[in-house]
C-alpha positions as CSV (number, residue, x, y, z in Angstrom):
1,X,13.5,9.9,14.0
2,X,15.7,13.0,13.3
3,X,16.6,16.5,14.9
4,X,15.0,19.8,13.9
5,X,16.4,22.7,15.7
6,X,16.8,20.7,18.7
7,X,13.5,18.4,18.8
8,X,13.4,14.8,17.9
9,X,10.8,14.5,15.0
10,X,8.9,11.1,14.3
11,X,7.6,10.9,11.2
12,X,4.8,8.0,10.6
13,X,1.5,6.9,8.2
14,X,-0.6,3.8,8.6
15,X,0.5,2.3,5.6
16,X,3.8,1.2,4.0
17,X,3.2,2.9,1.1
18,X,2.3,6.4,2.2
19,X,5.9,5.5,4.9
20,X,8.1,5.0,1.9
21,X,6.7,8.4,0.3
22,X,7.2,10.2,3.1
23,X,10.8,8.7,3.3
24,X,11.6,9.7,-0.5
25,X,9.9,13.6,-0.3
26,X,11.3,14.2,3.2
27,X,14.6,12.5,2.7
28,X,14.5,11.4,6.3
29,X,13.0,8.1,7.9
30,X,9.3,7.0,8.2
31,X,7.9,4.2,9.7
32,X,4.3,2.6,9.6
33,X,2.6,3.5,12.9
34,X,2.5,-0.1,13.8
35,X,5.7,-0.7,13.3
36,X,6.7,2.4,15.2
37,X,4.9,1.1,18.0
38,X,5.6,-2.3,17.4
39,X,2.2,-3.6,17.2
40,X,0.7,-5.6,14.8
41,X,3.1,-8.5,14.7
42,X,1.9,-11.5,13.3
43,X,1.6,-13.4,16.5
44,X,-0.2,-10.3,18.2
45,X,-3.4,-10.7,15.3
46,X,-6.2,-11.9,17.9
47,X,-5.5,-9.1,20.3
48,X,-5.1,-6.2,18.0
49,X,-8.5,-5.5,18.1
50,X,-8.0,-5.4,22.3
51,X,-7.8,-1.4,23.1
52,X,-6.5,-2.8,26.4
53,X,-2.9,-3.8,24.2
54,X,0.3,-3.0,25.6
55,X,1.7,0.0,24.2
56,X,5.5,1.8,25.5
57,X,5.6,5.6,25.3
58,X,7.5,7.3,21.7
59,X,10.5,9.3,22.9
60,X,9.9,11.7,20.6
61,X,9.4,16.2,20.9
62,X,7.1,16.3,17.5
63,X,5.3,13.3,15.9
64,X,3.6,13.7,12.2
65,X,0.8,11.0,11.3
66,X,0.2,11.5,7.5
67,X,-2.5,9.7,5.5
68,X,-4.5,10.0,8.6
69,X,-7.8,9.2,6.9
70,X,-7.0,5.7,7.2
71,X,-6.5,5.7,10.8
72,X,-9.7,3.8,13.0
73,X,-10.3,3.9,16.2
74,X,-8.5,0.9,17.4
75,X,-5.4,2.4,16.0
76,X,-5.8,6.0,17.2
77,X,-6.4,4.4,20.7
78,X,-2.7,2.8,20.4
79,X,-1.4,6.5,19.2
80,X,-2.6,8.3,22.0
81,X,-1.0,6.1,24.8
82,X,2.3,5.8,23.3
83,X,2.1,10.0,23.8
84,X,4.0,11.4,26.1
85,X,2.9,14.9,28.1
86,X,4.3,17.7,26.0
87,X,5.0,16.2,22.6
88,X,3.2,17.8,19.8
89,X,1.0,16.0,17.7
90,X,0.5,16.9,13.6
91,X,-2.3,14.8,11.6
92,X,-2.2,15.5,7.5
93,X,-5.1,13.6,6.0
94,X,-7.7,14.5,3.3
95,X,-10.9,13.3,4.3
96,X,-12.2,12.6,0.7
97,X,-9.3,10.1,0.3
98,X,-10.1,6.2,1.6
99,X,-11.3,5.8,5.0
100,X,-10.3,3.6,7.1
101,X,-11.0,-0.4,6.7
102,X,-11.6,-0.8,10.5
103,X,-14.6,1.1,12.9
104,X,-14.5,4.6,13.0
105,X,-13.9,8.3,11.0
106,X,-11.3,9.5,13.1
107,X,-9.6,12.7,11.4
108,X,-13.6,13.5,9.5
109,X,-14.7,13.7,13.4
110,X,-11.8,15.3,14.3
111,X,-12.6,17.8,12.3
112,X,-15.8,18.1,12.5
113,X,-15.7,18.6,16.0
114,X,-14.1,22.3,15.6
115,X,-12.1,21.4,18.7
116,X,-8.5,20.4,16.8
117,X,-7.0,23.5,14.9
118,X,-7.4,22.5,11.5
119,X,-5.8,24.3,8.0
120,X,-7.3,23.1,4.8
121,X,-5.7,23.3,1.4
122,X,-7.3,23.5,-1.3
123,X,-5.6,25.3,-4.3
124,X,-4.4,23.8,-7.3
125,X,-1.0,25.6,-8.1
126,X,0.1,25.7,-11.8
127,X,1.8,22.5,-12.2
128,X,-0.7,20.2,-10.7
129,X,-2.8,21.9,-12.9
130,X,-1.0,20.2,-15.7
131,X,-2.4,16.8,-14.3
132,X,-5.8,15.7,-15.6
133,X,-5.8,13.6,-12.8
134,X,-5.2,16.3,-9.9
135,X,-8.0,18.5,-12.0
136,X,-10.4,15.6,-12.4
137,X,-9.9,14.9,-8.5
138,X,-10.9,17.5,-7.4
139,X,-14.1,18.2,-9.6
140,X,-15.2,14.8,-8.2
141,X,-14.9,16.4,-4.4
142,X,-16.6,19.3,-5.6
143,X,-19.4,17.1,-7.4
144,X,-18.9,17.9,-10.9
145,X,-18.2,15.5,-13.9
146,X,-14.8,14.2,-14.4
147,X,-13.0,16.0,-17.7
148,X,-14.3,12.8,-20.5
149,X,-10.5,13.6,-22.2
150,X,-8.0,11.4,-23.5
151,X,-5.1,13.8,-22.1
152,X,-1.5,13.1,-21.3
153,X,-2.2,11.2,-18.2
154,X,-5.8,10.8,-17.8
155,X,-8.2,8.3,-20.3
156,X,-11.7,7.0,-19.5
157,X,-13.2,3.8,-21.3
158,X,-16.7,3.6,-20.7
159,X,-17.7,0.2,-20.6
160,X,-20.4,-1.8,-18.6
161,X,-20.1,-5.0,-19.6
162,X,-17.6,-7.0,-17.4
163,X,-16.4,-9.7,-20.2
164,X,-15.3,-6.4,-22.4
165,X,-14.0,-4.3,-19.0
166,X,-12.1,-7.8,-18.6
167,X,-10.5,-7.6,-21.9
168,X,-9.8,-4.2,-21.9
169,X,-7.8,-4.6,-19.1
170,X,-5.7,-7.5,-19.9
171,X,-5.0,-6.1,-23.7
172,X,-3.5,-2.7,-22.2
173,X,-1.3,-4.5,-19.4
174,X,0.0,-6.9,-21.9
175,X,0.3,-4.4,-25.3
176,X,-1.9,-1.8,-25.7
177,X,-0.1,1.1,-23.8
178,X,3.2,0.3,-25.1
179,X,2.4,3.0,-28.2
180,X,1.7,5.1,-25.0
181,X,5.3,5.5,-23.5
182,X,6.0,1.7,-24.2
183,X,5.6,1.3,-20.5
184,X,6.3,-2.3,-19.2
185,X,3.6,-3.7,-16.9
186,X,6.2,-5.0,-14.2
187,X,7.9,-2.0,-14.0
188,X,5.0,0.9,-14.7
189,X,1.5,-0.8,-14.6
190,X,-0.7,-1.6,-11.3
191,X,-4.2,-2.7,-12.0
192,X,-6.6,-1.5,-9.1
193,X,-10.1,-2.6,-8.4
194,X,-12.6,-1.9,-5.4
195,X,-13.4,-5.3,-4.5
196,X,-11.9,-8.6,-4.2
197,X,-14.7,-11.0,-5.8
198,X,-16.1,-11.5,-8.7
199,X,-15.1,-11.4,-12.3
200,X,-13.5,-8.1,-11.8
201,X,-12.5,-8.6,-8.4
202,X,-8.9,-9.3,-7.5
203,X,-8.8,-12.6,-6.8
204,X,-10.5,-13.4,-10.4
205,X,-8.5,-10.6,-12.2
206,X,-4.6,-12.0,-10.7
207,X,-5.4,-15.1,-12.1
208,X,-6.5,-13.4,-15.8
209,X,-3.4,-11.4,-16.1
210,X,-1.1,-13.8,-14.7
211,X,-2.4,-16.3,-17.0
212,X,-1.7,-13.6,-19.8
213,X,1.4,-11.9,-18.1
214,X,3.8,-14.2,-16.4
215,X,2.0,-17.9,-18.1
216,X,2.8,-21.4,-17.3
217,X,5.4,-22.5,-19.6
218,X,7.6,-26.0,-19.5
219,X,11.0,-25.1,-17.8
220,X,9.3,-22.2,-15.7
221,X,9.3,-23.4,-11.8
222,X,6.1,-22.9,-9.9
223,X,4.4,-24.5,-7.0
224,X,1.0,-24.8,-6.2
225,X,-0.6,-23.7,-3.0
226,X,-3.9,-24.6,-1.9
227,X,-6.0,-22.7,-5.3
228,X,-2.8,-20.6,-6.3
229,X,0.4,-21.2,-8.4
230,X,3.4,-19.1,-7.5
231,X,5.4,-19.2,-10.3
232,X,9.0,-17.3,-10.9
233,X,8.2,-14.0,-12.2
234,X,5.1,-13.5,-10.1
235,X,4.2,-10.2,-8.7
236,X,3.5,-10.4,-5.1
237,X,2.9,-8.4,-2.3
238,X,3.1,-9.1,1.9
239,X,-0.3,-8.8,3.4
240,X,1.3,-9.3,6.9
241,X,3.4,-7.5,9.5
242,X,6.3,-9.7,10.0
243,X,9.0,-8.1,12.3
244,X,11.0,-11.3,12.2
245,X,11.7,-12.5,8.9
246,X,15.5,-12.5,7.8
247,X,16.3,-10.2,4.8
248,X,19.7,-9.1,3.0
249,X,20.4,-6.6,0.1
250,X,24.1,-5.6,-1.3
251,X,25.8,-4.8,2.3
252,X,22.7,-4.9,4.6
253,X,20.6,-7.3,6.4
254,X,18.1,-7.0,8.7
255,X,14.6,-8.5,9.7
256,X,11.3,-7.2,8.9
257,X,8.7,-7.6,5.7
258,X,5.6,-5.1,6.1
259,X,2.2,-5.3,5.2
260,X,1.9,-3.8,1.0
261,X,5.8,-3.7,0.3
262,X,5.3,-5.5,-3.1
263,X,8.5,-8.1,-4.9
264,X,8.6,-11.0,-7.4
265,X,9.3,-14.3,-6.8
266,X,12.9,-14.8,-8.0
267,X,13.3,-18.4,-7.4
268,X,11.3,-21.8,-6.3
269,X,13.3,-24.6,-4.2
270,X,11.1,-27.4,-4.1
271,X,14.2,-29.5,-2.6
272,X,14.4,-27.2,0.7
273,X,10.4,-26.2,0.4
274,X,11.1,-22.4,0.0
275,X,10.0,-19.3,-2.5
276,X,12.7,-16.6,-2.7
277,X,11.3,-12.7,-3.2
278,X,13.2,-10.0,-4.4
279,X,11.4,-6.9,-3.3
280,X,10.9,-3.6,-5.1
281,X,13.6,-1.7,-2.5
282,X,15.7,-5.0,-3.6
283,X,15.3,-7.0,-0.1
284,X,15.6,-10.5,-0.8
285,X,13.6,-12.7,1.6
286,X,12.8,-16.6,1.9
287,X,9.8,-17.9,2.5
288,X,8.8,-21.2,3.7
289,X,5.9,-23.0,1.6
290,X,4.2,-23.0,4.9
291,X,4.4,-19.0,5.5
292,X,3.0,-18.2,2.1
293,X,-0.5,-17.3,3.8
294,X,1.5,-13.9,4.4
295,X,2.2,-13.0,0.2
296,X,-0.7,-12.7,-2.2
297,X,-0.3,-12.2,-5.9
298,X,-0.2,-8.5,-6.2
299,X,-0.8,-8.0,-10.7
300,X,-4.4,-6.4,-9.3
301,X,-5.2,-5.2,-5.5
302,X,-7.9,-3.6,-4.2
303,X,-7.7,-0.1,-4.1
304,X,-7.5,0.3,0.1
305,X,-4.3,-1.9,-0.6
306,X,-2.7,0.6,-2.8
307,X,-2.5,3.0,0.4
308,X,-0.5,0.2,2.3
């Protein structure tokens, strides 16, 4: 929260992600929505779903929700009761971007309805211009062809068979890219795919480029756990809200991992039965073997989990 002429302003978005952008263009602090309303803990999971859930009131004049496509039902429910009479609402969302994973279409009804005053943007402004990407956007939207160019920051393979897609996609995160910008894949590379099962999907695809990526070598710790090996060097991401877990950083500590903030594993302790993380904002955490359903191997995630 932080004053603007006299009103405390909230800033929020569902996801972690789209929080920590909002925190770097803004320069001011943003929270997930569930962590603003505290909801969402771990121990809460069975009655998320309950649109009957406790919620307190946000003390708060203005409150801004962006990446409000991904907000469902359940979730707008909780948003709503923690508004007080007379604070001001502000939903930025593009409705061609991901939807939400739970029920509903929230800010496309919303919208829809002609009820909420709504202002649409839709110019591209020199620089974006620039971007094969933003160009290539929005001529999908518009139901045209993507640009088929191998520009600065924009190249399409067109390949259907999934053993060659596979290969493809191992060769660039391991070499290929490097006569690109010589981009390293921990620090510049994030493989995304739409589903989580089969050969491309993420489960198969983490174990593919870890194999290739971060491999099983003699003096290299790693533990096993259930089908998975977490090994030092791993990518990993927390798939969990957990408000309570103890974390320190040069000069600060606190408690809280959220759901998509993404870390390695910097160290295995088989004597004590725990797996360090160092995380990308450098919060170091330690996690018990037995908490490790909350951190999945994060070289490939599904595209939905790139917004968190």
């Amino acid at each position: 929260m932080y004053e603007l002429q006299g009103m405390k302003v909230v800033l929020c978005a569902p996801t972690g992600r789209a929080a920590k952008r909002m925190s770097e263009t803004t320069g001011k602090e943003a929270k997930t929505i569930h962590r603003l309303l505290e909801i969402g803990k771990i121990s809460d999971e069975e009655n998320f779903a309950n649109v009957d859930y406790d919620i307190g009131l946000i003390d708060a004049d203005i409150i801004i929700i962006d990446e409000m496509s991904m907000v469902d039902i359940f979730l707008m429910n909780y948003i709503m009761k923690a508004i007080s009479i007379g604070t001001k609402l502000v939903l930025v969302g593009d409705i061609n971007q991901l939807s939400s994973v739970g029920p509903g279409n929230v800010l496309k009804d919303m919208i829809s309805s002609e009820i909420i005053q709504t202002v649409s943007l839709n110019e591209i402004f020199r620089q974006a211009a620039k971007s094969k990407i933003i160009v290539n956007a929005h001529n999908v939207n518009n139901g045209e062809s993507f640009i088929d160019s191998q520009g600065d920051d924009f190249f399409y393979i067109n390949e259907s068979n999934q053993e060659k897609i596979l290969y493809d996609v191992l060769t660039l995160c391991k070499d290929r890219l490097k006569k690109y910008g010589d981009y390293d894949f921990f620090k510049n590379i994030q493989v995304l795919t739409p589903t989580k099962k089969g050969t491309l999907g993420t489960k198969e695809l983490n174990i593919s480029l870890q194999s290739v990526l971060n491999p099983e070598e003699e003096n290299k710790l790693q533990k096993k756990i259930g089908d998975r090996f977490f090994r030092v060097g791993d990518r990993v991401m927390q798939v969990k809200n957990n408000y309570d877990i103890f974390w320190e950083k040069e000069n600060e500590n606190g408690t809280g991992i959220f759901n998509g903030e993404i870390g390695r594993v910097e160290n295995i302790d088989d004597v004590n039965k725990t797996i360090k993380i160092i995380f990308d904002d450098d919060k170091k955490a330690w996690y018990e073997f037995s908490e490790l359903e909350q951190i999945e191997h994060s070289y490939c995630i599904t595209i939905h989990k790139s917004q968190r």
